[in-house]
N, C-alpha and C positions, 0 to 999 in steps of 0.2 A: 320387348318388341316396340318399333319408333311409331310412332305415331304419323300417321299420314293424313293427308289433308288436301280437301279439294277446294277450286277456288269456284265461284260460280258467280254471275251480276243478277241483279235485281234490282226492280224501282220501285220506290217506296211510296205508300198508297193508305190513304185511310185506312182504318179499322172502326171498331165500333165506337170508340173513345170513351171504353169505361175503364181504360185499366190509368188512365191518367187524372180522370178527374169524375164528379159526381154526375150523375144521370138521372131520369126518372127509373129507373129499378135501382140503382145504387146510391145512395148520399154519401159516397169518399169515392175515390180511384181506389179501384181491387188492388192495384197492386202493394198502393202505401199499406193498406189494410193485409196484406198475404205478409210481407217480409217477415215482420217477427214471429210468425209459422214456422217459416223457411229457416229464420238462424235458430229456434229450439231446435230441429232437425238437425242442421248442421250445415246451412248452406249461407253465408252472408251474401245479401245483394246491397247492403246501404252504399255501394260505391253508385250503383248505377241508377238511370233516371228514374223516377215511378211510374214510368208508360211505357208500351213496348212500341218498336220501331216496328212496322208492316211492309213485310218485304216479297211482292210475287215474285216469282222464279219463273212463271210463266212462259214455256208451254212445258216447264221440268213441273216435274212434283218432289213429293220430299214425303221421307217416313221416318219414323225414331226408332231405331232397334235393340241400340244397347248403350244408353242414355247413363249421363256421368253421376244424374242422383234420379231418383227414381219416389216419390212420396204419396202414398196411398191414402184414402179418406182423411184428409186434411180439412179439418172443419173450421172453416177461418170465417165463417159467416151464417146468420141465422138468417137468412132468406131464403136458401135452398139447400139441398142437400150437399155431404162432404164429397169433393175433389177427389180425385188424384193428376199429378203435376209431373213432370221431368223436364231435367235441365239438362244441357250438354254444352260444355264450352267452345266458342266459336269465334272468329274475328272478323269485324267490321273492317274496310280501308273505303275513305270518303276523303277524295280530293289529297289522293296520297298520305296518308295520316291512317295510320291502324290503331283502332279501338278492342278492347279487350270485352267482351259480350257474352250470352249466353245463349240459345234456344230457349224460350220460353214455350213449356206443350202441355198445356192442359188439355187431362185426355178425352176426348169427344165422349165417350160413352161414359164420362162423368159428371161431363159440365151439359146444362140442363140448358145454356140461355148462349147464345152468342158461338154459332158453328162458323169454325174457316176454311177455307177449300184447302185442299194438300198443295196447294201449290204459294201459299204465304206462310212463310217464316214468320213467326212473332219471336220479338228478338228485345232482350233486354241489355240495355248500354249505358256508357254515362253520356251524361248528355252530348253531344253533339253539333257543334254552331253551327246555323245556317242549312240543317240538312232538314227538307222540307218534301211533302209531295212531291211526286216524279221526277225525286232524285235517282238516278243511276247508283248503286253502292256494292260492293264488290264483298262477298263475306265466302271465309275460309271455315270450312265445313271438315270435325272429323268422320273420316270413311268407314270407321268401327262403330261409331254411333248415330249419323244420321246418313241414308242411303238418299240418291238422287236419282231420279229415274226421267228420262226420255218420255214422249208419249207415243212410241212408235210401238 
């Protein structure tokens, strides 16, 4: 069965800015910290940046149904309790240029610290030049594994 793919824009927006660098609750970026979790598992991200790109979709939302890896109680940190995560492969295009990306979904009912509304993508990428708050960015979303809904 081919793969279908929706296109949708979004402008990119802060986030908490723990998964790129150190905080008062964290002393690293979660995410340099998560990866070698993620490739025991079997998912490599060393291509891409150690932060995710924050993307509303606003007034859409967004939910993850049938996500391309799926990782339950991942205990990648002794400050709070283990995770679960899923990923689903997706592409960026910024300024005509497509980037190769992924969903990044840490699932709400497991992460204790740092909630996002359904309507931000956190999106894992390689880096990206120049692509800054309220940028416009255009990301191709598979239809089998993350649903986008209307607020009507």
């Amino acid at each position: 069965m081919p793969t279908e793919w929706i296109t949708i824009r979004g402008t990119v927006v802060p986030g908490y800015r723990v998964a790129s660098q150190s905080s008062k609750d964290y002393p690293y970026g979660t995410i340099d910290q998560q990866k070698p979790f993620f490739k025991r598992l079997g998912l490599d991200l060393e291509q891409f940046y150690p932060g995710t790109i924050n993307l509303s979709i606003a007034p859409l939302t967004f939910a993850v149904v049938q996500p391309e890896f799926t990782f339950r109680q991942v205990e990648w940190t002794d400050l709070h309790p283990p995770e679960d995560f899923s990923f689903s492969q997706c592409r960026l295009i910024y300024k005509g240029k497509t980037y190769q990306a992924y969903i990044y979904y840490p699932h709400p009912e497991t992460k204790k610290r740092h909630f996002e509304d359904a309507s931000i993508l956190e999106i894992l990428a390689e880096y990206i030049p120049g692509l800054n708050y309220g940028a416009t960015v255009e990301v191709e979303l598979q239809t089998a594994e993350i649903r986008v809904q209307s607020p009507d």
